[in-house]
N, C-alpha and C positions, 0 to 999 in steps of 0.2 A: 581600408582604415582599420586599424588596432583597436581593438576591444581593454582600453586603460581601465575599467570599471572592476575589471575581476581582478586583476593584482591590487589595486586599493584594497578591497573587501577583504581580501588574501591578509594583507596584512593587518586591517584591524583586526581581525578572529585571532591573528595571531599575538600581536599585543594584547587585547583582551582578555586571551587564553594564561599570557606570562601575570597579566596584573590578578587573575582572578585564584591563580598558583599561590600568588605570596599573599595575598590575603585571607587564602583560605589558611598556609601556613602561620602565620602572625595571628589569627585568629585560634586554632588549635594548641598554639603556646599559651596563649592567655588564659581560654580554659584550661590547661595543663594546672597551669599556674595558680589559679582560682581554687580548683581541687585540691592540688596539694597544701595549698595556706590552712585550710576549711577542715581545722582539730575535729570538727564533729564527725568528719569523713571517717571510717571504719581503715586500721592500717594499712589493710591488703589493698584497699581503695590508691590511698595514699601514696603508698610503693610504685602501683601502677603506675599510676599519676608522673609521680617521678623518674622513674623507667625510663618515661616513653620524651620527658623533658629531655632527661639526657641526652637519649640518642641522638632527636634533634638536633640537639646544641652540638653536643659530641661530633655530629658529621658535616653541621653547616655554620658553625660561628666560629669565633674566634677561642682560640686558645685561651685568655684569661675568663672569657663566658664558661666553658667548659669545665675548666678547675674550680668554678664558683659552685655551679650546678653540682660535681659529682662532689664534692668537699660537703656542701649543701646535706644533698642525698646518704654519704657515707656519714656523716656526725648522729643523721636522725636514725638509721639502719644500730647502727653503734650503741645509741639510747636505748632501741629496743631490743639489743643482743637480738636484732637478727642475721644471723652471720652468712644466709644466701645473700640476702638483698645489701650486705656490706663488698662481696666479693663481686655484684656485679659494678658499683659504684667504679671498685676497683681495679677492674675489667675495663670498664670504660675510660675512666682516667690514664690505664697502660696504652691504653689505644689511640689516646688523643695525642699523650705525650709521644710518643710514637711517630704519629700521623705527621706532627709540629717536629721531628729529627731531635725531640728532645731524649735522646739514647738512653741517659744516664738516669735520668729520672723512668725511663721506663720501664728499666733494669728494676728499681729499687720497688715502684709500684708492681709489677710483675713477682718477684719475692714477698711482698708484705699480700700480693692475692692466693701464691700458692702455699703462703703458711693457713689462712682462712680457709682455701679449697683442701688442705690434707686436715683440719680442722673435722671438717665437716663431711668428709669421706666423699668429696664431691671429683671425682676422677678427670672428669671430660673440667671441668676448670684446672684443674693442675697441669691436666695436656696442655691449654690455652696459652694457662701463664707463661711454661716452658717457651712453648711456638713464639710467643712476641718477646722472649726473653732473648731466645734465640736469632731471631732476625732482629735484635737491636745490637746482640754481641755481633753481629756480621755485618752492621751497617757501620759499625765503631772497628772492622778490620780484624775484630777477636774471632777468630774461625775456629779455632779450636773450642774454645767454649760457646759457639753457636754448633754446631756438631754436638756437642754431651747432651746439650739441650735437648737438640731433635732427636737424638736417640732416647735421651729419658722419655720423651712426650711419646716416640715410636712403643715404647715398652707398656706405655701406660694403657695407648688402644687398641693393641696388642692385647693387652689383660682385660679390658671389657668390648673388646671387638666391635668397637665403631673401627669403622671402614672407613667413614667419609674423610674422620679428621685422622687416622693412616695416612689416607692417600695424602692428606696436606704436607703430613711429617716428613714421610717418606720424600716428597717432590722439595723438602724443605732441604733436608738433609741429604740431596742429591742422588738417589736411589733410582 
């Protein structure tokens, strides 16, 4: 006779396991959330705070969640002319747009990050922007201008010799 006892068991730990995932998630949004409302929090606090909202959202909800959050994030970043924590808003929203085949808009958010990243002498974001600039001009069939791309972005870590996001360029722009 079959031992039916351990596949039950099996599978409550395993349901258990997924209920106690999203409520730990659902739970970490909320404080997220709590923080970033709570003026009296110190900016850097704040920023945090909202970072790590985005990502979240950014890589597990829905496309109108995400525009909300980094629109959210970029208006207060903006307030306080601080132009890293604007660029990553805008980072993330190229990436969401992106993520959702929305090309055109990721093209525009990708430009409007790499004027903030040469703003701010911020090298490895201007690579980035290029990179998702570039594989949107190549998902929209524009091969020639996803090529400049990856070569601008090859040049850029090239000039401060990250390797890592090289090798992405390079494998981006067929090398």
């Amino acid at each position: 006779m079959k031992n039916v006892f351990i596949p039950k068991v099996l599978i409550l730990f395993v349901l258990f396991g997924f209920s106690l995932c999203k409520s730990y998630s659902k739970t970490n949004i909320d404080s997220l959330w709590i923080v970033w409302q709570d003026s009296s929090q110190h900016d850097s606090i704040r920023f945090t705070a909202m970072r790590s909202l985005i990502w979240d959202v950014c890589l597990n909800a829905s496309q109108d969640s995400a525009n909300y959050f980094t629109q959210m994030g970029f208006d207060f970043a903006k307030g306080k002319a601080n132009k890293k924590e604007m660029a990553f808003t805008l980072y993330m929203e190229t990436r969401n747009h992106y993520k959702n085949n929305a090309y055109v808009q990721a093209i525009e958010s990708a430009k409007n990050l790499l004027v903030i990243c040469e703003q701010i002498d911020y090298k490895t974001g201007c690579s980035s922007s290029l990179v998702l600039m570039g594989m949107s001009h190549f998902n929209m069939g524009d091969f020639s201008k996803a090529l400049n791309c990856y070569l601008e972005s090859i040049k850029i870590n090239e000039l401060i010799g990250d390797q890592e996001e090289l090798s992405k360029s390079l494998n981006n722009a067929g090398h």
